[in-house]
N, C-alpha and C positions, 0 to 999 in steps of 0.2 A: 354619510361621512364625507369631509371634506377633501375633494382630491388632491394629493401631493403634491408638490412642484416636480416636475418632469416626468410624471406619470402617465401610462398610458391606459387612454379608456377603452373602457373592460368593453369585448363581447359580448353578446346573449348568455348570461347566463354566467359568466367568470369574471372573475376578481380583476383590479386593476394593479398591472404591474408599475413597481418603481423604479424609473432610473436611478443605480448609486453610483459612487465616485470609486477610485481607484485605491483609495485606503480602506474600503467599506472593509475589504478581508482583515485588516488589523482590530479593525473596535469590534468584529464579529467577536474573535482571539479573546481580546480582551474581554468584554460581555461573557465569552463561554467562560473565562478562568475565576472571573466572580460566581458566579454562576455555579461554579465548581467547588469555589471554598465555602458559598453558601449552604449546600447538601455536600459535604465533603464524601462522610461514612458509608451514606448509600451507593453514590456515586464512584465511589472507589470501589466498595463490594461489588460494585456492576461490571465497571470494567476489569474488576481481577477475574470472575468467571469467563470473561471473554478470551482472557491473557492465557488463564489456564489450560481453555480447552484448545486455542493456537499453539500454546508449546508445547503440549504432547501429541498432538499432532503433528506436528513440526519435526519434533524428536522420532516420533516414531518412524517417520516417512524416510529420514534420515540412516538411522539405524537398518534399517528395512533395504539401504542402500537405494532409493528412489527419489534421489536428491533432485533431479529433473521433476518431479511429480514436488517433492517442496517447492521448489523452485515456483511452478506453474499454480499450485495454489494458493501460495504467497500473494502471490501475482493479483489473482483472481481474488483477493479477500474485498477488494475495494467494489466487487460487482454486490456481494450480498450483506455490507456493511451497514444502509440505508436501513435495509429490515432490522437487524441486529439492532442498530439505534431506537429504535421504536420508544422502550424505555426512558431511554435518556431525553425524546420530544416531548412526551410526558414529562418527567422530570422539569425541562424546559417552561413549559406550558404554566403548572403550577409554582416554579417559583417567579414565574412573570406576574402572575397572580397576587404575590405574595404569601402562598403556603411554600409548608415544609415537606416537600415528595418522603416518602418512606421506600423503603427496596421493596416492597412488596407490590403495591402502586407501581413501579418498573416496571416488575418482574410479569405481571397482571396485566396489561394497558385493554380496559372495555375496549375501547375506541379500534382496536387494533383488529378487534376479533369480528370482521367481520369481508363481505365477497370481493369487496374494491381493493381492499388491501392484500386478500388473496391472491388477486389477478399480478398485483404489481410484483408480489415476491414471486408467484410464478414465470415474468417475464423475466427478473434477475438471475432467475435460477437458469434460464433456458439460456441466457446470454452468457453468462459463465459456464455453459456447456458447450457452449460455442465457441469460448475461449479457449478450454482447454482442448478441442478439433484441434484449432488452429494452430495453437501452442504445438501439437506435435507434429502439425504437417511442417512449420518451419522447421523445428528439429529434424524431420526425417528429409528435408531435405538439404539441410546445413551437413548432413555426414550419412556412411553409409557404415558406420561402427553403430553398436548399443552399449553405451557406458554404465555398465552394472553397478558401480560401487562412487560414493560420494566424490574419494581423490579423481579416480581418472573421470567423473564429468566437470569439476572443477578445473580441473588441467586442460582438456578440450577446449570450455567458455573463456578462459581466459589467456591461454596460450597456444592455441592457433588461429588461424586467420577463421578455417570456418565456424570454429567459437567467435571469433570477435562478429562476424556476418550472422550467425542465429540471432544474440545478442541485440544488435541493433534491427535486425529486424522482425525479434520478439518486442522489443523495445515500441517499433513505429507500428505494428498492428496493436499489438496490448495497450498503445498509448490512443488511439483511436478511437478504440471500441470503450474505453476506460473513459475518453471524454463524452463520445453520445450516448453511455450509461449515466454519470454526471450529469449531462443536460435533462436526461428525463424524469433523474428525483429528486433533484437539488432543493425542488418546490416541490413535486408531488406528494413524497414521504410523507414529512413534516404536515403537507394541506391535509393528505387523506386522515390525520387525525384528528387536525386544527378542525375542518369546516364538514366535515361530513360530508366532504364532494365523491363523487363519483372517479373512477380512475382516468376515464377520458379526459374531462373535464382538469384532473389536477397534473396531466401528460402535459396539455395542451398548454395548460398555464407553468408548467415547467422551462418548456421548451421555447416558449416568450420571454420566460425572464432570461434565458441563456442566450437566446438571440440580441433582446435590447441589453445584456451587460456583457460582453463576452468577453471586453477587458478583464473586469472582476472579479467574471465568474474561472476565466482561464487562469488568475492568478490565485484562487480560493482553490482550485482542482491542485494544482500544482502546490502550494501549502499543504493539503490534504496528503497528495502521494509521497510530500519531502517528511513527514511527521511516520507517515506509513513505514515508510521505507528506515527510519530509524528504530520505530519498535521492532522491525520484521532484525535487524540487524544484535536485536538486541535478545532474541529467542521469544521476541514477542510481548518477553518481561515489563516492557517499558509501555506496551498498549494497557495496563490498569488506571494509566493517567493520562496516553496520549486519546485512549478510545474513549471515554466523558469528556473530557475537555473539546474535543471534536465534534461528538453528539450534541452538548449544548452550545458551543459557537454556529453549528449547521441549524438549530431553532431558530437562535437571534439573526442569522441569514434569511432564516423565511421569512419574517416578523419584517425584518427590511424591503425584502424584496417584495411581497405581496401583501395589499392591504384588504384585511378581514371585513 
């Protein structure tokens, strides 16, 4: 295959990364929302069971008066999202093709079911456990109260000072660990279904394309967590169309950034 313009050649053994431009995140958007109205019904059924099981989770945690724990795995949903997508790269995959994905083909994905992709949602998992460590050590050192019930942690985070301090510096560690989780499946995900790579191998080539596009890729994370942060705002209601629409624009991302 012919090498792209500003591309960079490939390692032993790995794909050659794409330099893209600073709008690449919009025509990803665009790409995914075609994409979207092309399988609409599957794709909507997909992301409404996702919707579903986030707000009652949501609710529950709530109710349960462990609003700090919603809170935290709100947070955290963007560590084991990649997995969750699975579906929707398939989805991706064949309507690049020019087939029709059906939910079940989603819901199913061969490709998925197998050790490389185990390893990577094993690592997801372990870093979102890491998250929520961390998550409560800023808590437990932002206050030396335990806010039992929804109003007085609300009241805490946003009107005192050591709320507004956890806050921002839930914020700068969650934002950290949220970009070099970002960095390592941006590409990997997506590859480990696309090419049958190995998980090292689709690490490695993640973590090159985050390195050569960091503009891009930092304005594509940042898109990702403003669309996030709207469903989460909205009981989650709103991820049955922001979670496909996301998962197929994150396809047309790989499809960009690394060539097959």
């Amino acid at each position: 295959m012919e090498q792209a313009q500003g591309a960079r050649p490939a390692a032993a053994g790995l794909p050659v990364v794409n330099k893209i431009g600073l709008d690449a995140p919009f025509s990803w958007l665009a790409q995914g929302g075609r994409d979207f109205a092309s399988a609409f019904i599957p794709c909507l059924l997909y992301g409404l069971g996702i919707a579903i099981v986030s707000y009652f989770l949501a609710r529950a945690l709530v109710v349960s008066d462990l609003a700090f724990w919603a809170l935290v795995l709100s947070c955290g949903f963007v560590f084991v999202a990649p997995m969750l997508a699975m579906g929707l790269y398939e989805a991706g995959r064949q309507i690049e093709s020019g087939a029709k994905p059906t939910l079940s083909q989603m819901l199913f994905v061969k490709g998925a079911v197998r050790l490389d992709v185990a390893y990577l949602g094993l690592a997801l998992v372990l870093i979102f456990f890491l998250w929520t460590r961390l998550a409560q050590i800023v808590y437990g050192l932002s206050t030396y109260s335990l806010h039992t019930t929804v109003e007085d942690f609300v009241a805490f985070a946003l009107t005192t000072s050591d709320g507004h301090t956890m806050l921002i510096a839930g914020a700068i560690v969650g934002g950290i660990i949220a970009f070099v989780t970002f960095a390592l499946v941006v590409v990997s995900a997506p590859m480990l279904l696309d090419q049958n790579a190995n998980v090292f191998a689709a690490v490695i080539t993640s973590l090159t394309a985050a390195s050569r596009n960091f503009a891009p890729l930092l304005l594509w994370a940042f898109i990702i967590a403003a669309l996030l942060i709207v469903a989460a705002l909205t009981w989650f209601i709103a991820l049955a169309v922001i979670f496909p629409w996301l998962g197929l624009a994150s396809w047309r991302a790989y499809r960009a950034l690394v060539q097959s």
